[in-house]
ZAPAGU-21622 format. One record per residue (C-alpha): x, y, z; residue in three letters; residue number from 1. Coordinates in pm, 1 decimal. Each point is the difference from the previous one (the first is absolute). Example, Ala and Ser with C-alpha at 12.3 -4.5 7.8 and 13.67 -1.06 7.14 Angstrom:
east/north/up/residu/num
1230.0/-450.0/780.0/ALA/1
137.0/344.0/-66.0/SER/2
REM end
This chain:
east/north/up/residu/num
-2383.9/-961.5/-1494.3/UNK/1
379.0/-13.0/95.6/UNK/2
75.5/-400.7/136.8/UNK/3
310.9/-127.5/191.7/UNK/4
183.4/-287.4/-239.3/UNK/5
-93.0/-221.3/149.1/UNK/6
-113.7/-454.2/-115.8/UNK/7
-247.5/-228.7/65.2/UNK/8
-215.9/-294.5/-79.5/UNK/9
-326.0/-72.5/-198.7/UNK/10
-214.0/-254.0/180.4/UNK/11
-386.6/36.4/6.6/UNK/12
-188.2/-174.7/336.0/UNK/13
-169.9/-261.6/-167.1/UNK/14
372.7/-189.6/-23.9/UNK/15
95.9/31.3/367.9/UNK/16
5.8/-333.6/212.6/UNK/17
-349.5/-63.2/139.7/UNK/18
-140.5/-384.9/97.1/UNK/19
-321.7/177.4/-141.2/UNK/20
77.0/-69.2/-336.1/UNK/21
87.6/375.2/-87.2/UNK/22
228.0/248.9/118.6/UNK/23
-158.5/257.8/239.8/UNK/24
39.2/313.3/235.2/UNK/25
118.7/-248.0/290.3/UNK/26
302.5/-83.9/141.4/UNK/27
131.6/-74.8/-311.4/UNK/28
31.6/341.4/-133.9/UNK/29
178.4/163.2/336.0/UNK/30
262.5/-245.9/-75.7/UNK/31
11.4/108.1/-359.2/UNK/32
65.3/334.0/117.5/UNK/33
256.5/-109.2/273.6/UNK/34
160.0/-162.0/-296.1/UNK/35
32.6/339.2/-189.4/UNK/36
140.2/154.0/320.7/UNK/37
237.8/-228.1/47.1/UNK/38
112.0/17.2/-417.1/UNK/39
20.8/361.5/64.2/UNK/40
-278.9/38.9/-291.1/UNK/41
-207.8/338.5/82.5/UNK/42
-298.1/-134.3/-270.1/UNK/43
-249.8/-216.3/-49.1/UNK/44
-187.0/-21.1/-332.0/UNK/45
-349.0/-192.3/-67.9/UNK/46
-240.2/-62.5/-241.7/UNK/47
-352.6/179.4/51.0/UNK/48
-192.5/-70.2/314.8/UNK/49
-364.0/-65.7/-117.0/UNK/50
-238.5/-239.3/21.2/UNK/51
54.1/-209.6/-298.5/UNK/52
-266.6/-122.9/-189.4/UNK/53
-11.8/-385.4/-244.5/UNK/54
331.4/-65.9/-131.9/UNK/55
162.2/120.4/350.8/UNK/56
197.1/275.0/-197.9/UNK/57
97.3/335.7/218.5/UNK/58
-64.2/238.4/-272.3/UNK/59
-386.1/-158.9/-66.4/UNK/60
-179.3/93.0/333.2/UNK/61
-339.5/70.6/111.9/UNK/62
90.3/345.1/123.6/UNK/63
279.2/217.9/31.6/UNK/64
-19.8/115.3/302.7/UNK/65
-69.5/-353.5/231.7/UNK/66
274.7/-192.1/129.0/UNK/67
-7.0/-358.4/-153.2/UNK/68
-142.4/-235.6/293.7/UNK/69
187.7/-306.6/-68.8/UNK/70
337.4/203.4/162.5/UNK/71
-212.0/33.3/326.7/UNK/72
189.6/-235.0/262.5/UNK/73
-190.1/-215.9/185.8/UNK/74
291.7/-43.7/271.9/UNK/75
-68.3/367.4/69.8/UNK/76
-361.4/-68.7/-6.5/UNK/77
54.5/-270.5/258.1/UNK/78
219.4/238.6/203.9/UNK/79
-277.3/253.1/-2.4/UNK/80
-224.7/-237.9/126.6/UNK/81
-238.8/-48.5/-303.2/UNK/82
77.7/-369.3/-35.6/UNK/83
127.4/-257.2/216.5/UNK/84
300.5/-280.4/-76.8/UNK/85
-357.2/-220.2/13.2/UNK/86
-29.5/143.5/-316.1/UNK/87
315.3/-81.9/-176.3/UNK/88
-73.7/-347.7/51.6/UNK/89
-114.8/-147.9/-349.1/UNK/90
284.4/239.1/-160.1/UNK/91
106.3/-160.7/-352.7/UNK/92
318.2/-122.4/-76.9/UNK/93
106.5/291.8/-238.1/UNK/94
256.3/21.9/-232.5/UNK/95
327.4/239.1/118.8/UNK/96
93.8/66.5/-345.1/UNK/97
-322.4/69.5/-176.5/UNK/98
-269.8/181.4/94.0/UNK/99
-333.8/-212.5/-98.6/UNK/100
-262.5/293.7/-9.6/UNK/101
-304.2/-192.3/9.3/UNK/102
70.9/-202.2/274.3/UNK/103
133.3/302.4/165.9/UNK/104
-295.5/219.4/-35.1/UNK/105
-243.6/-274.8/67.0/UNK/106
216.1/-64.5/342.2/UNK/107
70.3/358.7/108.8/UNK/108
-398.4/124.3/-73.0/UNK/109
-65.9/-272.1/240.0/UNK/110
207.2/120.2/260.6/UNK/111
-117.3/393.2/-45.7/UNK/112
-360.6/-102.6/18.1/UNK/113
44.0/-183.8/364.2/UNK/114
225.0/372.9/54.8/UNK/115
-254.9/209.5/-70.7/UNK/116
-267.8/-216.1/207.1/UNK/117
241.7/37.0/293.4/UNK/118
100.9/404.4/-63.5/UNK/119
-432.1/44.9/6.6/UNK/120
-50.7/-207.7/276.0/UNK/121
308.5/92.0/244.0/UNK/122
170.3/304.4/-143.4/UNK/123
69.2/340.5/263.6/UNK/124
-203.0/283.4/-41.3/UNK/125
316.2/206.8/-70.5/UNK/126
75.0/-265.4/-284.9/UNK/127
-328.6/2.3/-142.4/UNK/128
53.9/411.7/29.8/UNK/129
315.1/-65.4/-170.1/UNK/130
-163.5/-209.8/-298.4/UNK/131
-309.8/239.8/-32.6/UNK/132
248.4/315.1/-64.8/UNK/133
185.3/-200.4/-230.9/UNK/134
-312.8/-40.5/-223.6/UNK/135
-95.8/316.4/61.8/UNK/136
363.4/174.7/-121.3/UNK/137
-11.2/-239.8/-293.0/UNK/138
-365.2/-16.8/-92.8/UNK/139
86.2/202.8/-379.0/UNK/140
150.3/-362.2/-112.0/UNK/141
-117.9/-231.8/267.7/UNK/142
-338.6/12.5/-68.2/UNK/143
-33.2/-34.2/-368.6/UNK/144
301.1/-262.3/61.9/UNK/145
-157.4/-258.5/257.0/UNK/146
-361.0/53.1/-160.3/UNK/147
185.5/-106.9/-342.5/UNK/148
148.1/-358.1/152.9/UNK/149
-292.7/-85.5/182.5/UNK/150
-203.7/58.3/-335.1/UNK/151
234.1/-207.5/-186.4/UNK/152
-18.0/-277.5/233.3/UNK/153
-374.1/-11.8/31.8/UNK/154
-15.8/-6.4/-426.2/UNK/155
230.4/-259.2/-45.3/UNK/156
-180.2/-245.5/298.5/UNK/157
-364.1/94.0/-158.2/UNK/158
158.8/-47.8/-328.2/UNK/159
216.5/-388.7/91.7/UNK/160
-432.9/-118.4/7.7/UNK/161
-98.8/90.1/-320.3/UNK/162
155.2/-97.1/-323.4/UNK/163
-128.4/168.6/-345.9/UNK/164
-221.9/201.9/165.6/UNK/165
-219.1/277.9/-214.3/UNK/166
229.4/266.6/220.9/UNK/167
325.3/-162.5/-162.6/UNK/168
-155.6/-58.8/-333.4/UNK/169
-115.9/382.6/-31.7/UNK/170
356.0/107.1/146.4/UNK/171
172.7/-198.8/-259.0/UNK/172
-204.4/105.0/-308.5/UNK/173
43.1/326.7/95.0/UNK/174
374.4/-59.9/-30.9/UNK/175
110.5/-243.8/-208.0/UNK/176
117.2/249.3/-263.8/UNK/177
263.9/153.0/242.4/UNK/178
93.3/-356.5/190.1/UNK/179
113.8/-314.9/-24.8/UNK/180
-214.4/-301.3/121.2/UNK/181
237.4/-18.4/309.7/UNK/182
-0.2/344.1/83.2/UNK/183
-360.3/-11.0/7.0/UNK/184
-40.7/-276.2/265.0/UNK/185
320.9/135.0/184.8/UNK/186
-161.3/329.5/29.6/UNK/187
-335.1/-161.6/84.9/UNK/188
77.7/-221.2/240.5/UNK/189
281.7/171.4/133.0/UNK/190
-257.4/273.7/96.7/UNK/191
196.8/338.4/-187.8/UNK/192
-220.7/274.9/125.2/UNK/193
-137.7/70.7/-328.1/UNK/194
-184.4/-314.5/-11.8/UNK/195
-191.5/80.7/265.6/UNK/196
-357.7/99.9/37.0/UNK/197
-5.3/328.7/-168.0/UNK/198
-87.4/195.8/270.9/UNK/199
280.4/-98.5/257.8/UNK/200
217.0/-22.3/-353.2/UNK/201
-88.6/382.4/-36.6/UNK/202
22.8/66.7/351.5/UNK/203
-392.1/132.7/69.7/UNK/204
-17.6/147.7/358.1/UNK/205
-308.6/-237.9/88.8/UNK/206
189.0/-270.4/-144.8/UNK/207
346.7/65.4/234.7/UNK/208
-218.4/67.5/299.0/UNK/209
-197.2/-346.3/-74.3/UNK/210
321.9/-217.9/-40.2/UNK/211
151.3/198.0/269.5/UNK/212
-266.6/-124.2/241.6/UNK/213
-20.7/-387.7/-148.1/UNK/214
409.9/1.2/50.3/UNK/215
40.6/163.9/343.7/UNK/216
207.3/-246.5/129.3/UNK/217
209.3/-112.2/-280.2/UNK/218
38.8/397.2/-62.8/UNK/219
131.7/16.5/377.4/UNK/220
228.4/-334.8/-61.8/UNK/221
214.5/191.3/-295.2/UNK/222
27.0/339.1/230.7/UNK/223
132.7/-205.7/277.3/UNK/224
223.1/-169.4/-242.4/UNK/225
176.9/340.0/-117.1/UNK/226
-15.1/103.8/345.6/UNK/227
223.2/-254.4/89.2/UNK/228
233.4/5.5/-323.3/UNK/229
83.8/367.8/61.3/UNK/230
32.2/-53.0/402.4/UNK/231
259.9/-275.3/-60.4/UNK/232
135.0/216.6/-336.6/UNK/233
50.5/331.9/215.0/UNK/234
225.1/-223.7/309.6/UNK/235
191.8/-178.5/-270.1/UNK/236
76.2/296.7/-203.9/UNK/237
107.2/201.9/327.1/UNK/238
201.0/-267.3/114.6/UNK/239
186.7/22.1/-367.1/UNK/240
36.7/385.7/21.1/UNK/241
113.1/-51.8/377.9/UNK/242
273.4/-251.2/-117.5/UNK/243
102.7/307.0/-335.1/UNK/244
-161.1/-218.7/-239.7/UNK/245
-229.2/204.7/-247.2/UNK/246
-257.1/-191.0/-187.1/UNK/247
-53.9/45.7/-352.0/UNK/248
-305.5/-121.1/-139.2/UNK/249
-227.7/-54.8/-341.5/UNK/250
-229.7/170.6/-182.1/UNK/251
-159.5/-155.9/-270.1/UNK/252
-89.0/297.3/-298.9/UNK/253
-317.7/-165.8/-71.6/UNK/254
-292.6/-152.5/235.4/UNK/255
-195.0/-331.2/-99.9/UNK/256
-328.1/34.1/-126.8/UNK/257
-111.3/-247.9/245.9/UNK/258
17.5/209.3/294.2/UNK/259
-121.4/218.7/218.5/UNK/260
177.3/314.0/-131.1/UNK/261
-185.9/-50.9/-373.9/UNK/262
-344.3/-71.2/135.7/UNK/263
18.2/288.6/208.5/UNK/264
175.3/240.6/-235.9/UNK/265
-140.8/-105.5/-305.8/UNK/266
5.8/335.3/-211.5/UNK/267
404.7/18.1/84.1/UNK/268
95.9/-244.2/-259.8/UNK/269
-140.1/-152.8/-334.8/UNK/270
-300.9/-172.4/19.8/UNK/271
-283.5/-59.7/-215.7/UNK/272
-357.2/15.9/165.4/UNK/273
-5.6/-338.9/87.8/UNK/274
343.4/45.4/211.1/UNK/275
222.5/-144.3/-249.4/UNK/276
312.0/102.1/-62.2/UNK/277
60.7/135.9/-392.9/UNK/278
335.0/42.0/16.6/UNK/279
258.2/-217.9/263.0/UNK/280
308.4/59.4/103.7/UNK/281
402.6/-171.5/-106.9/UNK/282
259.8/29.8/-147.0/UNK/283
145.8/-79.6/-366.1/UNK/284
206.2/-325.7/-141.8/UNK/285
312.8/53.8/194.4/UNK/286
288.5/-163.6/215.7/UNK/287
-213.7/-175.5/211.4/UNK/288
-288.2/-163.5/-285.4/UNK/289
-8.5/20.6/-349.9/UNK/290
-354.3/87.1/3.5/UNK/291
60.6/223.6/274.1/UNK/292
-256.8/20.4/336.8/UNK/293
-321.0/-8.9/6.6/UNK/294
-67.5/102.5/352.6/UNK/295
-399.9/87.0/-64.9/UNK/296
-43.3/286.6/280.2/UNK/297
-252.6/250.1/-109.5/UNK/298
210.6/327.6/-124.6/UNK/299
-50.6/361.6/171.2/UNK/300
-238.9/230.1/-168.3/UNK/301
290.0/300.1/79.4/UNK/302
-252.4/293.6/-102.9/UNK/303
-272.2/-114.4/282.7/UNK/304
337.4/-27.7/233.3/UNK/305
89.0/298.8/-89.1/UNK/306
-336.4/165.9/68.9/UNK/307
30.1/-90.8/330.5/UNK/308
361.0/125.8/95.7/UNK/309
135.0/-311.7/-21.9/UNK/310
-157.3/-88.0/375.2/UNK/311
-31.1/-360.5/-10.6/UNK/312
343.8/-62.9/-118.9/UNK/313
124.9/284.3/280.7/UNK/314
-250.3/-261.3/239.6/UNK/315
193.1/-216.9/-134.6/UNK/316
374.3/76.4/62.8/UNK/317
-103.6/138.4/397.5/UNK/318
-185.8/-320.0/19.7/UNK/319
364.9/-166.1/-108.5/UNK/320
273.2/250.5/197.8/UNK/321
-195.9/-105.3/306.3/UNK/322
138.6/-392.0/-52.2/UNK/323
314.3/29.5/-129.6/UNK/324
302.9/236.8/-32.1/UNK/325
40.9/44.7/-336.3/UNK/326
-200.7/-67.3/-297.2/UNK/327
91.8/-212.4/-327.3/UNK/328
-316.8/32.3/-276.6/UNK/329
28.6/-230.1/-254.2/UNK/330
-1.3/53.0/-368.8/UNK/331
61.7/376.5/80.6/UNK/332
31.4/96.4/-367.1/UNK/333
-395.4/-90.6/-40.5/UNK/334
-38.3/341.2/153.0/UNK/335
173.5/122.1/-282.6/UNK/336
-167.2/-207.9/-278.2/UNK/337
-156.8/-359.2/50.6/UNK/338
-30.3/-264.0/-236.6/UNK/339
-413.1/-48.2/-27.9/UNK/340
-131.5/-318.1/-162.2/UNK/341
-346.1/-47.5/-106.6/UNK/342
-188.8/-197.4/251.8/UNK/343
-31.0/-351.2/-102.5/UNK/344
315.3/-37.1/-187.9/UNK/345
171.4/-315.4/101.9/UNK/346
403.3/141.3/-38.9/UNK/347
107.2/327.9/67.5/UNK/348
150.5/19.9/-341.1/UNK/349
-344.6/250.7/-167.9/UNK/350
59.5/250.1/254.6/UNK/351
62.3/395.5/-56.0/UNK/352
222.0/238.3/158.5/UNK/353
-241.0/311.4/172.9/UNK/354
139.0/248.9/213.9/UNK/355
-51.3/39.8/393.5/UNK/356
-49.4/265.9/279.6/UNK/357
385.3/99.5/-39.5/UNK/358
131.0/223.0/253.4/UNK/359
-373.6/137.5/79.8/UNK/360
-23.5/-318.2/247.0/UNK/361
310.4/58.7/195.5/UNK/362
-58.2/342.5/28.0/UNK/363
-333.9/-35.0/167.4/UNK/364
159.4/-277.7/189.5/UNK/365
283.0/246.2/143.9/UNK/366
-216.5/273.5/48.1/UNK/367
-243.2/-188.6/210.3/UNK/368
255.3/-231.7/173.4/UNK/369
371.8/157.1/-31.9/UNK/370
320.8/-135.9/-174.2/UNK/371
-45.4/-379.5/-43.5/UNK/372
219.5/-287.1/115.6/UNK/373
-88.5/-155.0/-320.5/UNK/374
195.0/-253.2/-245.6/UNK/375
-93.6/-58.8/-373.3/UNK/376
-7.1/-328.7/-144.8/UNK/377
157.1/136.0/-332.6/UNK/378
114.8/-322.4/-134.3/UNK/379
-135.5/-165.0/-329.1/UNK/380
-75.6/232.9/-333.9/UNK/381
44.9/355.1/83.3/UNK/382
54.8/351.2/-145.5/UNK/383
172.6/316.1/66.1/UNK/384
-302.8/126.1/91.8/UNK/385
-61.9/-264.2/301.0/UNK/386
360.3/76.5/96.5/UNK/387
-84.7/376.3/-0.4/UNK/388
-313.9/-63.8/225.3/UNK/389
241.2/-237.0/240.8/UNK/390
230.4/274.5/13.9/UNK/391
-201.6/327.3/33.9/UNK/392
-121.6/-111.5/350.5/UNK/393
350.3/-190.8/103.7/UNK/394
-147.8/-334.1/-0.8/UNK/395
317.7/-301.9/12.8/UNK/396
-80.5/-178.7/-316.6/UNK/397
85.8/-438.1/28.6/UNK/398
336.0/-154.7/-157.1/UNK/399
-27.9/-402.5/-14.0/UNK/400
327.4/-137.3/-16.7/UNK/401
-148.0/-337.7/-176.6/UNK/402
-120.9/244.0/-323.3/UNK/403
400.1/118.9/-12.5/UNK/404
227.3/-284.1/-183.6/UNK/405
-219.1/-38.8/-366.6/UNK/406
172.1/279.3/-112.7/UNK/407
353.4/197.9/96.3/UNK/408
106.9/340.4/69.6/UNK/409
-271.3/209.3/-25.9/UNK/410
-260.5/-263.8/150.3/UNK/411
-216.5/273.6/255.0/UNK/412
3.2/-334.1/232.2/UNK/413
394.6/47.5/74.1/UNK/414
59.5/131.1/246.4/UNK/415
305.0/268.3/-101.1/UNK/416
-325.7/161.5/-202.5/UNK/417
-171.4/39.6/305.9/UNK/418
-90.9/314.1/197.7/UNK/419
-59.2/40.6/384.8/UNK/420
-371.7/10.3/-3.7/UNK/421
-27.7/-278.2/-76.3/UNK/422
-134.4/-360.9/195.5/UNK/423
243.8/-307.2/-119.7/UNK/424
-128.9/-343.3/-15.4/UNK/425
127.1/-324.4/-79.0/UNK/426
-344.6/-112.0/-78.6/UNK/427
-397.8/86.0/115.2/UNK/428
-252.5/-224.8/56.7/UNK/429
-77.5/2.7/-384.9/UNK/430
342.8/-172.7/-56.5/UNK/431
119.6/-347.2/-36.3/UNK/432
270.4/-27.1/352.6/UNK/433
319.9/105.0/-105.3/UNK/434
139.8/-361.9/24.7/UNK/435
-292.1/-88.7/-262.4/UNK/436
68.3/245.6/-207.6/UNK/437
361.5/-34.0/-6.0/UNK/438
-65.9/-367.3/-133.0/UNK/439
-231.2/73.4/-281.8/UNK/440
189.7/329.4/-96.4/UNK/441
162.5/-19.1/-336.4/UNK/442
373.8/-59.1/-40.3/UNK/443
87.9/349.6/-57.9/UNK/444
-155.0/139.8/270.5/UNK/445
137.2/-281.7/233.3/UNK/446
344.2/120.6/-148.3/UNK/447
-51.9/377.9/40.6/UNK/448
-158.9/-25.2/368.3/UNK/449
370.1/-229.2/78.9/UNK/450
213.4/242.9/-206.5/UNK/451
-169.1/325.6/125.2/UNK/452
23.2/-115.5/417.2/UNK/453
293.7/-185.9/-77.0/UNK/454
-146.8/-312.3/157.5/UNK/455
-58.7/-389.2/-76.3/UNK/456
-339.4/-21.0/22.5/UNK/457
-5.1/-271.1/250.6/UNK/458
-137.6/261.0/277.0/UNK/459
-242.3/230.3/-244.7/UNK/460
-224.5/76.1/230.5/UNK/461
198.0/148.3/264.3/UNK/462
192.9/177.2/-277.8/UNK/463
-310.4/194.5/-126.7/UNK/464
-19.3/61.8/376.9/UNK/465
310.4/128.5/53.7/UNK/466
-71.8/230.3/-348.4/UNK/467
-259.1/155.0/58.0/UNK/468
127.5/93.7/357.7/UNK/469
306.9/124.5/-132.2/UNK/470
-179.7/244.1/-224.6/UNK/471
-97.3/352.1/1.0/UNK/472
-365.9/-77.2/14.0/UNK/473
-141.0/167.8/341.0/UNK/474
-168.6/-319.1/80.6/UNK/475
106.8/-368.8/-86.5/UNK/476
-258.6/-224.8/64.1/UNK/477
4.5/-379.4/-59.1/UNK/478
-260.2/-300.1/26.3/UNK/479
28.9/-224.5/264.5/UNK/480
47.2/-279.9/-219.5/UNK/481
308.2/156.1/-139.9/UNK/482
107.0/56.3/348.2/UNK/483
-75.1/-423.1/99.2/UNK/484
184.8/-85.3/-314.7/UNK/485
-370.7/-206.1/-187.5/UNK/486
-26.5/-71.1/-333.0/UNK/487
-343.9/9.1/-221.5/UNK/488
-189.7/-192.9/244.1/UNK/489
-8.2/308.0/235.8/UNK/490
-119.5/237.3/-269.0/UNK/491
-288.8/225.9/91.6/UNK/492
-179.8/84.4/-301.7/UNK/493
48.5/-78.1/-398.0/UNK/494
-185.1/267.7/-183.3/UNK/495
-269.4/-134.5/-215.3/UNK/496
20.9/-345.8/155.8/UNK/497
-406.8/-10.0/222.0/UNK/498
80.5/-260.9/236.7/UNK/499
273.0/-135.2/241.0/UNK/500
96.5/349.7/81.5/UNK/501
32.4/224.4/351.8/UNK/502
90.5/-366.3/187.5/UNK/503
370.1/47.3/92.8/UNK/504
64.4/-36.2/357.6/UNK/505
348.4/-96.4/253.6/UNK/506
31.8/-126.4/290.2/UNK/507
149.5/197.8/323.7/UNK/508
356.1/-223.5/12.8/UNK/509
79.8/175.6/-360.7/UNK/510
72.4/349.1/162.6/UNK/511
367.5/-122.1/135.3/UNK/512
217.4/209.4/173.4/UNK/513
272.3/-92.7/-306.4/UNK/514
-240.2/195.4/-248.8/UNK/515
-56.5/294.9/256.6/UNK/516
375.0/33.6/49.2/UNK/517
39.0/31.1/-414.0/UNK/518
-314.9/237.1/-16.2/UNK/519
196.2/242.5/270.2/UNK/520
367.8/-41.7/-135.6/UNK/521
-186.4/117.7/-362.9/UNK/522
-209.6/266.6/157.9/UNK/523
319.8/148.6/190.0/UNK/524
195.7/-73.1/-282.7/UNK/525
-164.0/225.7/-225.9/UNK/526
-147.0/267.8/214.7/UNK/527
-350.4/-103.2/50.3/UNK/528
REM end
């Protein structure tokens, strides 16, 4: 794909200003993108769109296609006229800094329940029209999707009344060799699909048409739910391209195994015949953790793919390119090789290098869908041979500026090594904020980044800013936090770390017309 030079800012929803606890689709975001117009930045980058699952993490949802629920606005739900300001009366006091997800989903469920009462009850014919051929268009993931929650959430209420039950005690003897005691009860009572009754577990048509019937409603609740993500998705993404913002967005590699996408799909990846996974996905000891990442997802059984032309991942992508501009995947050099560690394991460090779908995916990809707006996440350990994947189809690789002071000269990070397709960051969400960084960064690297800008130091930030903006790099992108001057409080996401991640949020008064001003003298400055 050939791109204008052109800069921008990563922000995902869930940190816009909201008094719902959460950043939303809502007014919120149209100012966000008023913002960019105003900086004269033509992108906006965010993390992956999905309904997240426990742990609140973007890249663990329960389906790769849905929109994540909690971004819904209820403001635009109230406009609509599926609640009332009656409603909004016994509204929490929420934090503006952090998102608290458990209040937040407890809160917001409440509200889309006395929606979805009101859409059934008072809801147009034409609207009701409007919902049914949504369902209809989208019934290849929607189905198996809202069937999936509304099996999980009946499980884990049947299963908060019993404790030790013969069902657990059989579940857990039949895997205490492969899991800890804790992953046992987490998958147990957290309902994973392959704890289920085996016959839903294994998908048996009398079973689907059973649970179907029992969970009508709640089935119903979750289509109306996506119905309205994508409604307010599609206006808030046209109002972006309207204003010549593009949207990049996320693609995890890997899916979690609790979600809709394994229980439906099961002979796509590595499972054993209980629905275990026997080999998980992460990556080795590296930058980031000494015992590198342990992310758990289930891996791809590439041969199966591969017998099927590669048509859920080309699902896949369409289902993507219809919600965004352009397309980052993460951990793009798993599609070369993947790091695959034995199910079980508690570290990522007894894990094996085994080769992936190579170009055969892309190809398939292209043929079905043409040349793709896509962006590989090529950062971390990689080989000539990822690079020669990246760089067969023309896909901009990632150059973190943070990653370019440890070493001099010949550093990739730097940017008088870089090449024009490239995307130049100062950081991604996986990074400490450049301010953070900059104050636990060793000596020498403090001395090289003030040597090699010819700079104090006293305004790093905005000089990693100004950087990667001067660059050659097609695209310069840049966190919002960067951009608002935070330090490590307003980090996103610490690799490794489980909890107290995905919370960052600002407040509307932040986006001053001082910082706009420097965004546009930068962005005219150097062309982009």
């Amino acid at each position: 794909m050939e791109y204008n030079r052109s800069a921008g800012i990563l922000l995902h929803p869930t940190s816009f200003p909201s008094k719902f606890g959460i950043g939303d689709l809502g007014k919120s975001a149209y100012h966000f993108v008023d913002f960019l117009k105003k900086s004269n930045q033509k992108i906006w980058q965010i993390l992956p769109l999905g309904h997240t699952s426990f742990g609140d993490s973007p890249y663990q949802s329960f389906s790769t296609f849905a929109g994540n629920p909690l971004l819904i606005s209820p403001d635009l739900l109230l406009e609509d006229g599926f609640l009332n300001s009656d409603d909004f009366l016994d509204l929490p006091n929420f934090s503006t800094e952090k998102v608290a997800y458990g209040e937040v989903i407890t809160y917001k469920n409440t509200l889309y329940k006395k929606a979805y009462e009101n859409f059934k009850k008072n809801a147009s014919k034409k609207l009701k029209a409007d919902f049914t051929a949504f369902c209809k268009k989208n019934a290849d993931w929607l189905d198996d999707y809202s069937l999936f929650v509304s099996l999980k959430n009946y499980f884990i209420e049947e299963r908060k009344l019993t404790a030790d039950s013969e069902e657990f005690k059989a579940y857990a003897k039949q895997n205490k060799k492969i899991m800890s005691e804790n992953t046992i009860l987490d998958y147990f009572y957290g309902a994973v699909w392959n704890t289920w009754p085996s016959d839903i577990a294994k998908r048996t048509p009398k079973a689907i048409e059973a649970y179907q019937k029992k969970l009508q409603n709640e089935i119903n609740y979750y289509d109306f739910l996506q119905y309205i993500f994508f409604s307010q998705w599609d206006k808030l993404k046209a109002y972006a391209n309207e204003n010549e913002v593009q949207i990049i967005g996320d693609i995890p590699i890997f899916v979690s195994i609790d979600s809709a996408d394994t229980w439906a799909n099961p002979s796509l990846f590595h499972l054993d015949k209980n629905g275990n996974p026997t080999l998980v996905a992460g990556v080795p000891p590296d930058y980031f953790s000494a015992t590198g990442q342990l992310w758990g997802n289930p891996l791809y059984d590439w041969n199966a793919h591969q017998k099927t032309e590669f048509t859920w991942w080309i699902k896949r992508i369409e289902s993507m390119l219809k919600c965004v501009d352009i397309i980052r995947i993460d951990h793009f050099r798993g599609f070369e090789a993947y790091w695959a560690i034995p199910f079980g394991e508690e570290t990522a460090v007894k894990g094996t290098w085994q080769k992936g779908p190579n170009k055969d995916l892309f190809i398939a990809i292209e043929k079905a869908l043409g040349k793709l707006p896509i962006i590989a996440e090529d950062l971390g350990f990689y080989t000539k041979e990822v690079a020669d994947l990246r760089d067969y189809f023309g896909f901009p690789g990632m150059k973190i500026l943070q990653f370019a002071f440890d070493t001099e000269g010949d550093n990739e990070y730097l940017p008088h090594n870089f090449n024009q397709n490239t995307i130049c960051y100062s950081g991604t969400h996986d990074n400490d904020t450049t301010i953070g960084w900059y104050s636990e960064a060793t000596e020498h690297a403090k001395d090289y980044l003030r040597r090699y800008l010819n700079v104090s130091g006293d305004d790093v930030a905005w000089d990693l800013i100004r950087l990667a903006y001067s660059s050659v790099s097609i695209f310069a992108i840049v966190p919002l936090q960067d951009v608002l001057n935070l330090d490590t409080n307003a980090r996103m996401n610490t690799p490794g770390v489980a909890s107290g991640n995905w919370q960052f949020r600002y407040n509307e008064n932040m986006l001053t017309d001082d910082i706009a001003n420097r965004l546009v003298y930068l962005s005219t400055l150097f062309y982009r």
